[in-house]
C-alpha positions as CSV (number, residue, x, y, z in Angstrom):
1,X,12.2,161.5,-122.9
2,X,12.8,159.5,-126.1
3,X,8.7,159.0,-128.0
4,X,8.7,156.6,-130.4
5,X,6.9,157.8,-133.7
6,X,3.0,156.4,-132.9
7,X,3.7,157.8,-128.8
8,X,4.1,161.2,-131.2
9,X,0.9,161.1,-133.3
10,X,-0.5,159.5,-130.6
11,X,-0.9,162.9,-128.6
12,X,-3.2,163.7,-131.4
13,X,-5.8,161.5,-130.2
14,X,-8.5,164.0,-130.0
15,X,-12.2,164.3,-130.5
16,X,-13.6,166.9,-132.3
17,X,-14.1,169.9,-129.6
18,X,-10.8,168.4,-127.6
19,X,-9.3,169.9,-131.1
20,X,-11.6,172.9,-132.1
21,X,-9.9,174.0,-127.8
22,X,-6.5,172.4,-128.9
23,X,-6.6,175.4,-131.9
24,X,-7.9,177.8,-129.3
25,X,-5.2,177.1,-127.2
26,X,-2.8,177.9,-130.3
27,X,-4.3,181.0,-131.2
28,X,-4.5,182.2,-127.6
29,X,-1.0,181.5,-126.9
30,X,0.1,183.2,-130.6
31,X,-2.4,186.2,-129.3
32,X,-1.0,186.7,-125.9
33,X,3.0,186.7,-127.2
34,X,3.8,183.4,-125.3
35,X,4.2,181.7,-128.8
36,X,5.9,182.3,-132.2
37,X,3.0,182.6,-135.5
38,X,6.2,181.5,-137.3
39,X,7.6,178.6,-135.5
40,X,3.8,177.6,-135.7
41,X,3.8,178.3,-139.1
42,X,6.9,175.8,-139.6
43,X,5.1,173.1,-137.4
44,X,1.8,173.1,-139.3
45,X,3.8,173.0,-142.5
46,X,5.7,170.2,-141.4
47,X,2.5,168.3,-139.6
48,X,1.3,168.4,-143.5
49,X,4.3,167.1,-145.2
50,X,4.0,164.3,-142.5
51,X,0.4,163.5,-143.5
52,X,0.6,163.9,-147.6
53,X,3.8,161.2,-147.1
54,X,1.9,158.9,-145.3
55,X,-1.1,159.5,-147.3
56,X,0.5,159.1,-151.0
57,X,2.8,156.0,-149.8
58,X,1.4,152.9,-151.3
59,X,2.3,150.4,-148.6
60,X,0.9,153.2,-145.6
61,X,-2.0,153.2,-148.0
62,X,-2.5,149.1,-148.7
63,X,-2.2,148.6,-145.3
64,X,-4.8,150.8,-144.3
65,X,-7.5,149.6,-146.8
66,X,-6.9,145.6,-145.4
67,X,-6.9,147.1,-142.5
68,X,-10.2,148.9,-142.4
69,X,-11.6,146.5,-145.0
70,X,-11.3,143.7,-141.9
71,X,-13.9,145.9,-140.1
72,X,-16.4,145.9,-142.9
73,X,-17.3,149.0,-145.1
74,X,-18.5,151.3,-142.3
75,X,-17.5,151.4,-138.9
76,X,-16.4,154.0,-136.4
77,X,-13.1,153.6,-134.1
78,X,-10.8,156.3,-131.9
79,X,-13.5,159.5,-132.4
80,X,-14.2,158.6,-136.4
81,X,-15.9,157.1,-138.8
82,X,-14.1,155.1,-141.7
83,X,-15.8,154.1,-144.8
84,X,-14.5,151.5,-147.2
85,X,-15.8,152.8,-150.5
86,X,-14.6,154.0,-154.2
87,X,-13.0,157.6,-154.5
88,X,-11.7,159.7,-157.4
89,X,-13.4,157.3,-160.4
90,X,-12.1,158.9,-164.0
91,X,-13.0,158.2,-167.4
92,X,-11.0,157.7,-170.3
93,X,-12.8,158.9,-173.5
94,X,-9.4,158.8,-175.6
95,X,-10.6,155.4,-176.6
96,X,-14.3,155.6,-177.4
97,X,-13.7,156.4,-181.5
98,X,-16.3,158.8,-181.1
99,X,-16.4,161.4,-183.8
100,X,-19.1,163.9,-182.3
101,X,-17.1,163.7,-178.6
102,X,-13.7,164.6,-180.9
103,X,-15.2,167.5,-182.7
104,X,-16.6,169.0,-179.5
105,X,-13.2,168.4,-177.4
106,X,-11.8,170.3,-180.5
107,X,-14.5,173.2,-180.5
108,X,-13.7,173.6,-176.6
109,X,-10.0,174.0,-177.2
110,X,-10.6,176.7,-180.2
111,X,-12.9,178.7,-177.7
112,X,-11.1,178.0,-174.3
113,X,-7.6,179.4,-176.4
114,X,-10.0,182.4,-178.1
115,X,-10.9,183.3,-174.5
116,X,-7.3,183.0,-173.5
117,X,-6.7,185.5,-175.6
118,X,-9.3,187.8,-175.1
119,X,-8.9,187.5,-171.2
120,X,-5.0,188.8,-172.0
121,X,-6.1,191.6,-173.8
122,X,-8.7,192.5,-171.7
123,X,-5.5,192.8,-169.2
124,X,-3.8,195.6,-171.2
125,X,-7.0,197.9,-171.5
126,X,-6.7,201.3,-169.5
127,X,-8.0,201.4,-166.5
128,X,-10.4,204.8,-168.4
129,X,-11.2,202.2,-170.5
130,X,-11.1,201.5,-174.1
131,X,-13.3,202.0,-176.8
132,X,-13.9,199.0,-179.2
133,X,-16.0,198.7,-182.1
134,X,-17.4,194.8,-182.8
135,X,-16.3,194.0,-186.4
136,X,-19.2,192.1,-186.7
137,X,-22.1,193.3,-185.3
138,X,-20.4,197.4,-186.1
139,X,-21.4,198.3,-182.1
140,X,-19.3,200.8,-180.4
141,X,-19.1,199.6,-176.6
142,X,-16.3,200.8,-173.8
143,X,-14.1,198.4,-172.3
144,X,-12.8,198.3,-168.8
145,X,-10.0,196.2,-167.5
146,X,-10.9,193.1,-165.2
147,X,-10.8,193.9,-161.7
148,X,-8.0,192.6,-159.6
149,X,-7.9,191.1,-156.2
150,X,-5.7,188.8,-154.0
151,X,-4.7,187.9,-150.8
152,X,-1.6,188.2,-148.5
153,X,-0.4,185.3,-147.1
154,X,3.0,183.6,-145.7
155,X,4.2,181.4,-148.0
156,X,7.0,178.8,-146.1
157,X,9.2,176.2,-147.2
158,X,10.5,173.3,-145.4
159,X,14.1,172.4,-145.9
């Protein structure tokens, strides 16, 4: 059998509790041997390489505003609802010539690189501690490292 690309994505036409049990399905399948976590792994990895192309192609994404702008700015069609609206709005301030905003920005930079610095050698305290004496204020305190914590995962890339 030879799908053509939409006949793919097509099979994806679900609501949303046809695909909370499509995920069930997966897991059970992973859970009962009959299915590879990795060869999933690679699928979903390559499902959302599929969908950030489409999504950060400029024609993919031109055609899909006439397309939904046609409908009007709110309408629903195959189990969802699209909205025609205004995402991701920035400002520039770079051009504002406001002195106050400047010296602020400035102050943030000093402080953000100051606590930079701190948070590195907060990093190299033993894990007894350390004990520090404030040059200004002349208190004696006991510092501690930060805690540390993370997360295993499975990092995969495509080829």
């Amino acid at each position: 059998m030879n799908l053509q690309p939409l006949q793919i994505v097509g099979l994806f036409e679900l609501n949303k509790t046809s695909r909370e049990e499509f995920v069930s399905l997966l897991i059970d399948s992973i859970d009962s041997g009959n299915a590879d976590a990795l060869k999933m792994q690679c699928f979903i990895k390559n499902m959302e390489a599929i969908a950030k192309g489409l999504n950060e192609n400029t024609i993919y994404k031109k055609s899909l505003i006439d397309s939904a702008s046609q409908r009007g700015k709110s309408f629903e069609y195959f189990n969802a609802k699209f909205e025609v609206k205004e995402v991701g709005v920035k400002y520039d301030y770079s051009q504002c010539n406001d002195i106050v905003y400047k010296e602020m920005i400035e102050e943030l930079e000093a402080i953000t690189t100051k606590v930079k610095e701190r948070e590195k050698f907060l990093k190299t305290i033993p894990s007894g501690g350390l004990l520090i004496t404030d040059p200004v204020s002349g208190e004696t305190f006991t510092a501690y490292p930060p805690s540390k914590s993370s997360t295993t995962s499975v990092a995969v890339t495509l080829k």
